[in-house]
Structures are given as structure tokens and as C-alpha cells.
N, CA, C and O atoms as a Tripos MOL2 file, in Angstrom:
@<TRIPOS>MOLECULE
protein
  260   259    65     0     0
PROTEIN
NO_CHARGES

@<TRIPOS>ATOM
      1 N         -11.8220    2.3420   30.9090 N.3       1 UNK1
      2 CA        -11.0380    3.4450   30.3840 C.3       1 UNK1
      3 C         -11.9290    4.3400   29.5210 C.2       1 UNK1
      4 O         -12.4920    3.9370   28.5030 O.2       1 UNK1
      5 N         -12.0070    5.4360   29.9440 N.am      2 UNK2
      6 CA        -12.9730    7.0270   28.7030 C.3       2 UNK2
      7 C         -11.6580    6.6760   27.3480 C.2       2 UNK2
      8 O         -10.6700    5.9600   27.1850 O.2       2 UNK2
      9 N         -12.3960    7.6350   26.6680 N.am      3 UNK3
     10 CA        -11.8770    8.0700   25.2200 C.3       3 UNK3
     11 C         -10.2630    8.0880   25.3320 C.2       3 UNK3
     12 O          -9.4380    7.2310   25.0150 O.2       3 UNK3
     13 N         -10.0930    9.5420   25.9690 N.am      4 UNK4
     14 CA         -9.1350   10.1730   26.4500 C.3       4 UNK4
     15 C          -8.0220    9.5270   26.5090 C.2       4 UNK4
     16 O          -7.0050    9.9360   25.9490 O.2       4 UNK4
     17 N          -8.0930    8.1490   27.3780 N.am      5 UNK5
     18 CA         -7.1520    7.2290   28.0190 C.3       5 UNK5
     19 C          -6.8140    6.2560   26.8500 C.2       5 UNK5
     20 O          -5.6850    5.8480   26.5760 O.2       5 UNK5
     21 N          -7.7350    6.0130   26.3370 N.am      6 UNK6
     22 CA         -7.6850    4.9220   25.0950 C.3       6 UNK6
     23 C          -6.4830    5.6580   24.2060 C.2       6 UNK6
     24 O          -5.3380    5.2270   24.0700 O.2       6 UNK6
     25 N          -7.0570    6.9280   23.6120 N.am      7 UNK7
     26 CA         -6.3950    7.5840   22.4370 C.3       7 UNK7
     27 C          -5.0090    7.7660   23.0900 C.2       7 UNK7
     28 O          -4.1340    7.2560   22.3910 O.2       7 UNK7
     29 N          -4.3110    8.6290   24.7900 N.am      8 UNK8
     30 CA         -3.4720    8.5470   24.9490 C.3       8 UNK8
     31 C          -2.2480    6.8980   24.7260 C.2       8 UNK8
     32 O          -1.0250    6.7730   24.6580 O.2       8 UNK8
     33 N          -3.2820    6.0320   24.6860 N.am      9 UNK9
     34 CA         -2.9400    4.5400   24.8190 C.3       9 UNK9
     35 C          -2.2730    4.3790   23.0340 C.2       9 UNK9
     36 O          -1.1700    4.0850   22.5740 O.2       9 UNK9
     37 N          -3.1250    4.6130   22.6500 N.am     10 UNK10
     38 CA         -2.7480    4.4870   21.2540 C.3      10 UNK10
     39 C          -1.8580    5.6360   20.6580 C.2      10 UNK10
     40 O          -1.1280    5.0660   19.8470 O.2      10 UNK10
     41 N          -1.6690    6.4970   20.6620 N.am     11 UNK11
     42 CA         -0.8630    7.4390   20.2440 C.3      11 UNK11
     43 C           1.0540    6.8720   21.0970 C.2      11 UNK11
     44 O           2.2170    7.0800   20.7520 O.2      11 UNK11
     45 N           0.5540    6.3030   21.9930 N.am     12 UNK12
     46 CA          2.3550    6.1280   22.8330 C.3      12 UNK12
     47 C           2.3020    5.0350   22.1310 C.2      12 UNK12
     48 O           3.2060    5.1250   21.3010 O.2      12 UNK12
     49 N           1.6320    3.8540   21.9770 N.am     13 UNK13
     50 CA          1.9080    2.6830   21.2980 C.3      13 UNK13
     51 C           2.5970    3.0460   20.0710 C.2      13 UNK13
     52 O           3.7990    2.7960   19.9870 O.2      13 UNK13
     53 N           1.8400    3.7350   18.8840 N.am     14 UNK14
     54 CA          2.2670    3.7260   17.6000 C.3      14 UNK14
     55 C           3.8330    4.3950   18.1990 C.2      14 UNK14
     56 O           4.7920    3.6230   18.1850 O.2      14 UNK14
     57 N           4.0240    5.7210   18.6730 N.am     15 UNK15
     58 CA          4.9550    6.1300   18.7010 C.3      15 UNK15
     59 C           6.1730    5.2350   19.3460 C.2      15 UNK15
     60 O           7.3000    5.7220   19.2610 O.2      15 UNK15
     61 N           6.0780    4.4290   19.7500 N.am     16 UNK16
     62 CA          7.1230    3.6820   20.1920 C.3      16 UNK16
     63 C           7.1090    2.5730   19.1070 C.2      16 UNK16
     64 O           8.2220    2.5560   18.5810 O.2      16 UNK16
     65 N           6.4260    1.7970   18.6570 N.am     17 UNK17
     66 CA          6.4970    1.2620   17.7460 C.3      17 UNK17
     67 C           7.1390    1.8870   16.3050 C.2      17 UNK17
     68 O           7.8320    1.1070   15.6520 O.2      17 UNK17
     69 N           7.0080    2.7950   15.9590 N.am     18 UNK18
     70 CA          7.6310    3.9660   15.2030 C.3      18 UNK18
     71 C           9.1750    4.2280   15.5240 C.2      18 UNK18
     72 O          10.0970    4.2680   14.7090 O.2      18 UNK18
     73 N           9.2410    4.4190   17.1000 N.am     19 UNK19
     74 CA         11.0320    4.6150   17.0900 C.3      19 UNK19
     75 C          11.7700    3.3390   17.2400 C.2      19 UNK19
     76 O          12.9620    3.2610   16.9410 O.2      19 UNK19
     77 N          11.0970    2.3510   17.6910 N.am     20 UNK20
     78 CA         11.9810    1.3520   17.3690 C.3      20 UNK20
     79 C          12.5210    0.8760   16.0490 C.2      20 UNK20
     80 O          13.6240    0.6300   15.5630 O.2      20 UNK20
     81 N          10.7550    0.8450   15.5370 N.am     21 UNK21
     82 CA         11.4530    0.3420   13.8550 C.3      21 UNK21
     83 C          12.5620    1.2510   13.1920 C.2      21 UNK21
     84 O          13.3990    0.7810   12.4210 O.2      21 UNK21
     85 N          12.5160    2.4260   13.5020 N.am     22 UNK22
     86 CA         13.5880    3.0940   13.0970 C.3      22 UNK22
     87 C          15.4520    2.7360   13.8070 C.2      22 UNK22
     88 O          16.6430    2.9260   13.5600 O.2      22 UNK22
     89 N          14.6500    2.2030   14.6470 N.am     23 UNK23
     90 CA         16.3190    2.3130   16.0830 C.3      23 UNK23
     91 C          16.6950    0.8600   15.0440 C.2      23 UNK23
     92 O          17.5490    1.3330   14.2950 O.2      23 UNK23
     93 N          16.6180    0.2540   14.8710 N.am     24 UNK24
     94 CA         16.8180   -1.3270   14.7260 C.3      24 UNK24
     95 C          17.0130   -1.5640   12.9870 C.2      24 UNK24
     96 O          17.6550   -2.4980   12.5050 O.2      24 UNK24
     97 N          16.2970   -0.4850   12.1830 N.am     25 UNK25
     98 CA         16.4190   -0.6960   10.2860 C.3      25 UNK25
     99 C          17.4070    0.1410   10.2470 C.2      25 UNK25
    100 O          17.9950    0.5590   11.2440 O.2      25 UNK25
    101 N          17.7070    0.5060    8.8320 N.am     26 UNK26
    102 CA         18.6430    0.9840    8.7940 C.3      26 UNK26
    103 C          17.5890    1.6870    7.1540 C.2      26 UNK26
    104 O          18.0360    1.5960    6.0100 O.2      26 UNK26
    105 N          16.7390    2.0810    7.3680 N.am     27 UNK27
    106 CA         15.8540    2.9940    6.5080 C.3      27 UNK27
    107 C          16.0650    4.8220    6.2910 C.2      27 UNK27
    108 O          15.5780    5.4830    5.3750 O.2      27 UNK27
    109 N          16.6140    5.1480    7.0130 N.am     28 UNK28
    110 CA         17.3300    6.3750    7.7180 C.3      28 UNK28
    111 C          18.3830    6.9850    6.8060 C.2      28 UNK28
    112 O          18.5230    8.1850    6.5670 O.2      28 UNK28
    113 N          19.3090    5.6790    6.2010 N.am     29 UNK29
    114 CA         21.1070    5.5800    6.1920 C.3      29 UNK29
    115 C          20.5800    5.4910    4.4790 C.2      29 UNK29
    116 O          19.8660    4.6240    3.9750 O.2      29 UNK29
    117 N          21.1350    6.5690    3.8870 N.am     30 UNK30
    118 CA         21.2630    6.4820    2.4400 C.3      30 UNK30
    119 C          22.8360    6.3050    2.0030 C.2      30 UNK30
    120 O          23.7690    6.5460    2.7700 O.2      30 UNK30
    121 N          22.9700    5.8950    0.7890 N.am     31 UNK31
    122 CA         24.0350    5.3840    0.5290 C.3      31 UNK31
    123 C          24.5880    6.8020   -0.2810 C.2      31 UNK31
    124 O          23.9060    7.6860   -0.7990 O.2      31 UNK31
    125 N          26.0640    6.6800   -0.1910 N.am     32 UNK32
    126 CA         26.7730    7.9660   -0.6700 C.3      32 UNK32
    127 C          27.7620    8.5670   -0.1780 C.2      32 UNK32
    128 O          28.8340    8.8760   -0.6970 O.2      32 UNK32
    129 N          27.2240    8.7820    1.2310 N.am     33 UNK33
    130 CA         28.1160   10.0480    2.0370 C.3      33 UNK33
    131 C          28.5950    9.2610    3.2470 C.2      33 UNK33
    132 O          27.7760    8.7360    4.0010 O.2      33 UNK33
    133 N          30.4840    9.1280    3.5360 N.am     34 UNK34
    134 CA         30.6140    8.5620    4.0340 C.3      34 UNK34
    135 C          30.5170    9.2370    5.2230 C.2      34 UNK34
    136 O          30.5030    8.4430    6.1640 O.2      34 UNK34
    137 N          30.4460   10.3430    5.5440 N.am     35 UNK35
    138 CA         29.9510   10.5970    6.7260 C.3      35 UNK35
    139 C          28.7480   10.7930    7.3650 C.2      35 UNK35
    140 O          28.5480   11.2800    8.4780 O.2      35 UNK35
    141 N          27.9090   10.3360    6.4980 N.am     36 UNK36
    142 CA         26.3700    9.8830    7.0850 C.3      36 UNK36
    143 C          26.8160    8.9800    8.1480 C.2      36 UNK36
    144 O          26.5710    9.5600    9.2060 O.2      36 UNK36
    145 N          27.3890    7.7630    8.3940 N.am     37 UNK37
    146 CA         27.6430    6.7120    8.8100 C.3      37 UNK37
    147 C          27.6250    6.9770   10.7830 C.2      37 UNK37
    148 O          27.1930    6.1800   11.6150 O.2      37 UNK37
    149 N          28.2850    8.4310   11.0480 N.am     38 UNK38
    150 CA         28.6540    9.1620   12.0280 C.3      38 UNK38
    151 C          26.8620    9.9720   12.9770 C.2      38 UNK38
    152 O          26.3770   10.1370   14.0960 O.2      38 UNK38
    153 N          26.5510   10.2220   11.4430 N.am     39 UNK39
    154 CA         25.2480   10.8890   11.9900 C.3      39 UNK39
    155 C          24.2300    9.7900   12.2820 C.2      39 UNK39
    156 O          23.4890    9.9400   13.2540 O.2      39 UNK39
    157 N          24.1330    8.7080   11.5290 N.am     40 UNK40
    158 CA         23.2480    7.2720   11.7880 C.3      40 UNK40
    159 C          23.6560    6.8070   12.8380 C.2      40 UNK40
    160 O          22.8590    5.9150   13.1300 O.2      40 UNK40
    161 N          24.7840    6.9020   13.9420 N.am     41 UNK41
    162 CA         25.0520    6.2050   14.6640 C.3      41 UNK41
    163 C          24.9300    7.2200   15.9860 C.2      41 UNK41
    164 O          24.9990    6.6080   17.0510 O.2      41 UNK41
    165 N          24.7710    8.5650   16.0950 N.am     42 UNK42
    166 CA         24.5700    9.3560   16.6920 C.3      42 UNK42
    167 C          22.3220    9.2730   16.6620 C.2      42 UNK42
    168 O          21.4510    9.0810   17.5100 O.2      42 UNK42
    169 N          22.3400    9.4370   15.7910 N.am     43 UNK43
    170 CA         20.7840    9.3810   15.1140 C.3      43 UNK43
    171 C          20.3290    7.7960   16.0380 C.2      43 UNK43
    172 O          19.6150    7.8310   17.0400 O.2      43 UNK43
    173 N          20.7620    6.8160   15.6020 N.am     44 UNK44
    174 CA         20.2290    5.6520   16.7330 C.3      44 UNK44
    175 C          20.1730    5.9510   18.5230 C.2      44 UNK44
    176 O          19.4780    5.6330   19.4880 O.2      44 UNK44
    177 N          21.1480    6.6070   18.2740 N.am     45 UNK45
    178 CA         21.6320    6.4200   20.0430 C.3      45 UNK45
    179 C          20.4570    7.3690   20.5800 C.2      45 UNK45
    180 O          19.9980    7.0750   21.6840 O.2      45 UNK45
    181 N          19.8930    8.5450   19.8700 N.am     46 UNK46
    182 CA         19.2460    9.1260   20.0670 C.3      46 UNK46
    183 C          17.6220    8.4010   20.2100 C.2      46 UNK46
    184 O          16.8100    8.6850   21.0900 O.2      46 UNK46
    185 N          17.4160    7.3860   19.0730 N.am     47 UNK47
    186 CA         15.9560    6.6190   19.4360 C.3      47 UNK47
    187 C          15.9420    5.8750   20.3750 C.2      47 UNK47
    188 O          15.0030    5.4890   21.0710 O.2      47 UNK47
    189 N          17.5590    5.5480   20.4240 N.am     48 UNK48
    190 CA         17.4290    4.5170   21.5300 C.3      48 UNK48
    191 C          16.9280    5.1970   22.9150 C.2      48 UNK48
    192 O          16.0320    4.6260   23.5370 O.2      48 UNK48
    193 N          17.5960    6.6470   23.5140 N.am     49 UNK49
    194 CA         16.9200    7.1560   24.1120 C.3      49 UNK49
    195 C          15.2920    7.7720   24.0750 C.2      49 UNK49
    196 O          14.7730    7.9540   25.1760 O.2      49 UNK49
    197 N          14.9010    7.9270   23.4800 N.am     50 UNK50
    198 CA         13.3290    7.9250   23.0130 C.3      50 UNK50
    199 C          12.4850    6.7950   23.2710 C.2      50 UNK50
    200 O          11.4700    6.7430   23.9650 O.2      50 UNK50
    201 N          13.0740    5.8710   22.5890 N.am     51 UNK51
    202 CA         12.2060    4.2820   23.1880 C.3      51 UNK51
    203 C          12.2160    4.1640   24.6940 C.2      51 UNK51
    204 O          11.2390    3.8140   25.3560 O.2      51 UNK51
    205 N          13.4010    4.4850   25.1810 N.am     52 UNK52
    206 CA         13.3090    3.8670   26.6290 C.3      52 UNK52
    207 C          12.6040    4.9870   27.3680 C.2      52 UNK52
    208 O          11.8970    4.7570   28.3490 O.2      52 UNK52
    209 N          12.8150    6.2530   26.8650 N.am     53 UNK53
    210 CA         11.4660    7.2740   27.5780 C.3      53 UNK53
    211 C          10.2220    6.7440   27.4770 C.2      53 UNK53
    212 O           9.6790    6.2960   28.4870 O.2      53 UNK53
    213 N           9.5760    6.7190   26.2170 N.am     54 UNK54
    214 CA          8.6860    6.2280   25.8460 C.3      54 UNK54
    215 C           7.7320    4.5670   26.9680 C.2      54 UNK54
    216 O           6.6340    4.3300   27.4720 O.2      54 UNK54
    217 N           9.1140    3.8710   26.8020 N.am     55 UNK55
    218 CA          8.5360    2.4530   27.7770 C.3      55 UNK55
    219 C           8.8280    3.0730   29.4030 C.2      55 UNK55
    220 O           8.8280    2.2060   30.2780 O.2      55 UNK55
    221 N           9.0250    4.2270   29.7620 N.am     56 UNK56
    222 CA          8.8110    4.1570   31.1630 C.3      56 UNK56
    223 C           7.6170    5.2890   31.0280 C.2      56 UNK56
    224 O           7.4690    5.3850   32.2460 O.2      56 UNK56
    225 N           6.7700    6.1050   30.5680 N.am     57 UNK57
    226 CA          5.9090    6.4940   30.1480 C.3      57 UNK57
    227 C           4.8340    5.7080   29.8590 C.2      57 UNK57
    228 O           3.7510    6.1510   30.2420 O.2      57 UNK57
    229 N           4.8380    4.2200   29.0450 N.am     58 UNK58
    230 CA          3.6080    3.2130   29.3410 C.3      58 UNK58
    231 C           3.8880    2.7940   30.5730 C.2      58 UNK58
    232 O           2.9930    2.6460   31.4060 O.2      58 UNK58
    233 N           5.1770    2.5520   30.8380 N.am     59 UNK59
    234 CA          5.0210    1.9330   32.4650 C.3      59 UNK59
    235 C           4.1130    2.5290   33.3740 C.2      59 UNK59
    236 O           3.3390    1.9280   34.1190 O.2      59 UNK59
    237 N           4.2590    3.7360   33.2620 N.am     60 UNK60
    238 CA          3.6440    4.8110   34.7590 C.3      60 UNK60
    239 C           2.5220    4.7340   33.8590 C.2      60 UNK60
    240 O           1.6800    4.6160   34.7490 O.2      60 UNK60
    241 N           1.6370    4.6990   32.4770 N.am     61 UNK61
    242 CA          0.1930    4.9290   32.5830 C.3      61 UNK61
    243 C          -0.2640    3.6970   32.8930 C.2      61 UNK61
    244 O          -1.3810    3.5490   33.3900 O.2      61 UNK61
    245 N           0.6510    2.5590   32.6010 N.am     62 UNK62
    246 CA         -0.1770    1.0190   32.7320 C.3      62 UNK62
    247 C          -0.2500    1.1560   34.5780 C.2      62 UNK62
    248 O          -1.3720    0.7340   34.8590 O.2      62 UNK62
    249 N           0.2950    1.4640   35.5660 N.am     63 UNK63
    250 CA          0.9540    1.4670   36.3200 C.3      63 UNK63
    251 C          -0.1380    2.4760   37.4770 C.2      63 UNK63
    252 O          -0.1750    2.3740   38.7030 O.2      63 UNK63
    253 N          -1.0520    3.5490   36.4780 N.am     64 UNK64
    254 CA         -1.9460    4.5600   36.8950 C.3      64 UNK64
    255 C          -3.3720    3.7200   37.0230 C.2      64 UNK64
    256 O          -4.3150    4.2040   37.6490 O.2      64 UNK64
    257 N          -3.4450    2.5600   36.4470 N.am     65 UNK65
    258 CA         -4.8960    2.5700   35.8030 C.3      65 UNK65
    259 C          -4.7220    1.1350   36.7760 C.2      65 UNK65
    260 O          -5.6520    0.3350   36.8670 O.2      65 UNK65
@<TRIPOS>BOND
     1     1     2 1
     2     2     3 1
     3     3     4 2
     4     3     5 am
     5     5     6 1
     6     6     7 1
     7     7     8 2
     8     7     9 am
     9     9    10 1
    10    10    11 1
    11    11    12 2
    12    11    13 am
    13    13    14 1
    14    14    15 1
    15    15    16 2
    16    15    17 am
    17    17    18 1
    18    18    19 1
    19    19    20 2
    20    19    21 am
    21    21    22 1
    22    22    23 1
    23    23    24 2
    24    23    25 am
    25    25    26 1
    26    26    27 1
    27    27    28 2
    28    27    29 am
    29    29    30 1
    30    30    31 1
    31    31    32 2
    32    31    33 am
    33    33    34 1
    34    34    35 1
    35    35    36 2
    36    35    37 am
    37    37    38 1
    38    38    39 1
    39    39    40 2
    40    39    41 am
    41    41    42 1
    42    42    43 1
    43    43    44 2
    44    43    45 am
    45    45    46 1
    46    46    47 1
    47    47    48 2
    48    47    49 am
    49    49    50 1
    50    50    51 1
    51    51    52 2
    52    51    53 am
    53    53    54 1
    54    54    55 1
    55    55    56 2
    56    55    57 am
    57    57    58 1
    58    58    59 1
    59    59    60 2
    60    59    61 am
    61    61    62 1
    62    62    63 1
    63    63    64 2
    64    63    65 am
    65    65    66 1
    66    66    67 1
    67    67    68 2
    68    67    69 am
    69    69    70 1
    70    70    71 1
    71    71    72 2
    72    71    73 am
    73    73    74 1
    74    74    75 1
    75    75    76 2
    76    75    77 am
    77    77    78 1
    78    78    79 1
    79    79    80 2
    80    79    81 am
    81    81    82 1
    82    82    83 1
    83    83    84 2
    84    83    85 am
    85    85    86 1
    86    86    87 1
    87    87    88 2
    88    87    89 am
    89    89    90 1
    90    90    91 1
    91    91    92 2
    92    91    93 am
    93    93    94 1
    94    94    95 1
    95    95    96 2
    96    95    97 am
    97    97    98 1
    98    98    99 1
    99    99   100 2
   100    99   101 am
   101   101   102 1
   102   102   103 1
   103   103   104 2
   104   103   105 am
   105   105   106 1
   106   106   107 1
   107   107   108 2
   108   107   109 am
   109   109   110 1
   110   110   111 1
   111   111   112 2
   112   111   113 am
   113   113   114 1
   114   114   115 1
   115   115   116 2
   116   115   117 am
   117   117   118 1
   118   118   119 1
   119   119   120 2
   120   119   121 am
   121   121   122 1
   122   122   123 1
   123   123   124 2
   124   123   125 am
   125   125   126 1
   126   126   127 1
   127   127   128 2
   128   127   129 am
   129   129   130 1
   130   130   131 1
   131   131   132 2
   132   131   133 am
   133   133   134 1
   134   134   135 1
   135   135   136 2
   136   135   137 am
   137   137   138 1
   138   138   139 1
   139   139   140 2
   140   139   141 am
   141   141   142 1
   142   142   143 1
   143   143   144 2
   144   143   145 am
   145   145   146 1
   146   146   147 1
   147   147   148 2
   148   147   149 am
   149   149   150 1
   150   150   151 1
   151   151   152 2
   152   151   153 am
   153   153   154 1
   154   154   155 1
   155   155   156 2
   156   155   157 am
   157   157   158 1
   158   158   159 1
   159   159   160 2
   160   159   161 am
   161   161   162 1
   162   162   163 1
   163   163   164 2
   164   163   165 am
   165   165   166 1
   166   166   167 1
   167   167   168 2
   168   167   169 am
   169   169   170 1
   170   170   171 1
   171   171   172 2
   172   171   173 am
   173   173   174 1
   174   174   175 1
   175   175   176 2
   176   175   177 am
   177   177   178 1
   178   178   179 1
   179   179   180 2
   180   179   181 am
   181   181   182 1
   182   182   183 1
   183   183   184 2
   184   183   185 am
   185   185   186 1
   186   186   187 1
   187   187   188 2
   188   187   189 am
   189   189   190 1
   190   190   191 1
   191   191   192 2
   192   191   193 am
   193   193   194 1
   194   194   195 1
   195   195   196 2
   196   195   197 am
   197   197   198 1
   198   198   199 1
   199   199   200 2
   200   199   201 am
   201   201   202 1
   202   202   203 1
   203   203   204 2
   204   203   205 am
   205   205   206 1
   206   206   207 1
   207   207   208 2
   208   207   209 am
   209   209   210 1
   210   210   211 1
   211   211   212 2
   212   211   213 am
   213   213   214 1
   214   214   215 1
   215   215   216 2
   216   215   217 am
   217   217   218 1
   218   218   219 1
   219   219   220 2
   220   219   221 am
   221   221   222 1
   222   222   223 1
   223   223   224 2
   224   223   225 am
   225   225   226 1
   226   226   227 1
   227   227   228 2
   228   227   229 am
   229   229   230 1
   230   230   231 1
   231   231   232 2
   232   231   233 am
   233   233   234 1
   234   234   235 1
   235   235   236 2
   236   235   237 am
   237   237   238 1
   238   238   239 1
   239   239   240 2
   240   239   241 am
   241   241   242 1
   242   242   243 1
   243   243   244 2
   244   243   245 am
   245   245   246 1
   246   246   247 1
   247   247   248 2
   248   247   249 am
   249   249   250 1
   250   250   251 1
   251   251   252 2
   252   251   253 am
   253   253   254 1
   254   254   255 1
   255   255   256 2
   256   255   257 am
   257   257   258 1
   258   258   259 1
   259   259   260 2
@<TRIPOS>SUBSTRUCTURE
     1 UNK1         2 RESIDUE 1 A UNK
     2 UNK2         6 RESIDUE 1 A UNK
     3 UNK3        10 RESIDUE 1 A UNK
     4 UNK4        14 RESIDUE 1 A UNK
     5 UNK5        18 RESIDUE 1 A UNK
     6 UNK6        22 RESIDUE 1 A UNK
     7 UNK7        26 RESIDUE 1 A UNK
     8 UNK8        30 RESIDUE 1 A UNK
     9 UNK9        34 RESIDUE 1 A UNK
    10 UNK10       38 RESIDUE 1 A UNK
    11 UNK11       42 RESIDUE 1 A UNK
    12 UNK12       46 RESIDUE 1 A UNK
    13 UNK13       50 RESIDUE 1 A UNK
    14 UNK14       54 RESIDUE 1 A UNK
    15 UNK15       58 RESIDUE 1 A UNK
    16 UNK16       62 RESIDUE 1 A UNK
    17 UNK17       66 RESIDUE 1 A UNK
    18 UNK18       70 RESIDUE 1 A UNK
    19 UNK19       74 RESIDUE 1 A UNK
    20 UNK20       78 RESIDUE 1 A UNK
    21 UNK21       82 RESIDUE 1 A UNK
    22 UNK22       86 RESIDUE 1 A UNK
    23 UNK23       90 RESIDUE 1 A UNK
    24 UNK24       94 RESIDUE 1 A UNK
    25 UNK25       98 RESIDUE 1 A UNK
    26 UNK26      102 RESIDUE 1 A UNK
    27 UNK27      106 RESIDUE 1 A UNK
    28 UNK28      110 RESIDUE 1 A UNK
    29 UNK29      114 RESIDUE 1 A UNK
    30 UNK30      118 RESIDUE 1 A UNK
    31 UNK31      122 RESIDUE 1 A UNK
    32 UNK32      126 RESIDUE 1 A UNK
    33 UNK33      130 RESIDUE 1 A UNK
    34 UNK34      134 RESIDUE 1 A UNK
    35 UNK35      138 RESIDUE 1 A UNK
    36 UNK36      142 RESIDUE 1 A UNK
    37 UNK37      146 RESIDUE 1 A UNK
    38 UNK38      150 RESIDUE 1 A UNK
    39 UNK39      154 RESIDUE 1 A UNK
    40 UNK40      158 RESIDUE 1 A UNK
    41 UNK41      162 RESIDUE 1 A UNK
    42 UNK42      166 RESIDUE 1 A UNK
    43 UNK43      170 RESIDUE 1 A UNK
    44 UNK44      174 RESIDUE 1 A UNK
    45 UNK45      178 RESIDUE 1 A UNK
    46 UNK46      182 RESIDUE 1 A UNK
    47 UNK47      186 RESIDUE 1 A UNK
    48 UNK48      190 RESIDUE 1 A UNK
    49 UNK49      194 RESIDUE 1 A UNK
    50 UNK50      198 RESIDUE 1 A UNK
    51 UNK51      202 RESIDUE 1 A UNK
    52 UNK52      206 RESIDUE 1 A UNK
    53 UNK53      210 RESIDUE 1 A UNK
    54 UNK54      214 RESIDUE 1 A UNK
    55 UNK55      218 RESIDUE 1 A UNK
    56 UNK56      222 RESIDUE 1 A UNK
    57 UNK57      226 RESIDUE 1 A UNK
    58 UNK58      230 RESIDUE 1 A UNK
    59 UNK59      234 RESIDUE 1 A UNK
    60 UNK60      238 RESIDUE 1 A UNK
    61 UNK61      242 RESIDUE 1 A UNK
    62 UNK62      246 RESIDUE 1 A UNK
    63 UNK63      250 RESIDUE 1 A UNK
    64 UNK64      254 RESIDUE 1 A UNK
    65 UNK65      258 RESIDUE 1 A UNK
């Protein structure tokens, strides 16, 4: 693997590693407003779609090489 491939390698890693920890804590959700509760649960559903972009995106580069 060149540079190129490595750094693309590492940049999708962290970033998926990044939306999960977010999809799964609850670091996001401040206490106060009870209608935060609505936007955190809209706000997950949303990483959750991100992660799974993300893992079919390593799929197809693991998948290239």
C-alpha cells in the first residue's frame, strides 16, 4: 500500500470509530431540556446511518486492495 492508501485507511478508521462512540454514549445529551431527548434520538439514528456508510466504504476499500 503507497502513502495515499494508508492515510485514506486511517482517516475512515478514526472516523468510524468517532461515530460510533458517539452512536452508543450518551456524551451529546446534556441535562435540562426536555426536549433535547427528541433531538438525541433523531441525532443517533442519524450516526447510526453514518457508521453503516462508513463500514460499507471500508468494505469496498478492503475489498479493492
Amino acid at each position: 500500500m503507497n502513502n495515499k492508501t494508508q492515510l485514506a485507511l486511517i482517516l475512515l478508521l478514526i472516523s468510524l470509530a468517532v461515530s460510533i462512540y458517539f452512536c452508543f454514549s450518551e456524551a451529546l445529551l446534556s441535562g435540562g431540556y426536555e426536549l433535547a431527548v427528541d433531538g438525541f434520538v433523531v441525532a443517533r439514528a442519524l450516526m447510526i446511518i453514518f457508521t453503516l456508510h462508513l463500514l460499507v466504504k471500508l468494505g469496498d476499500f478492503i475489498k479493492k486492495d
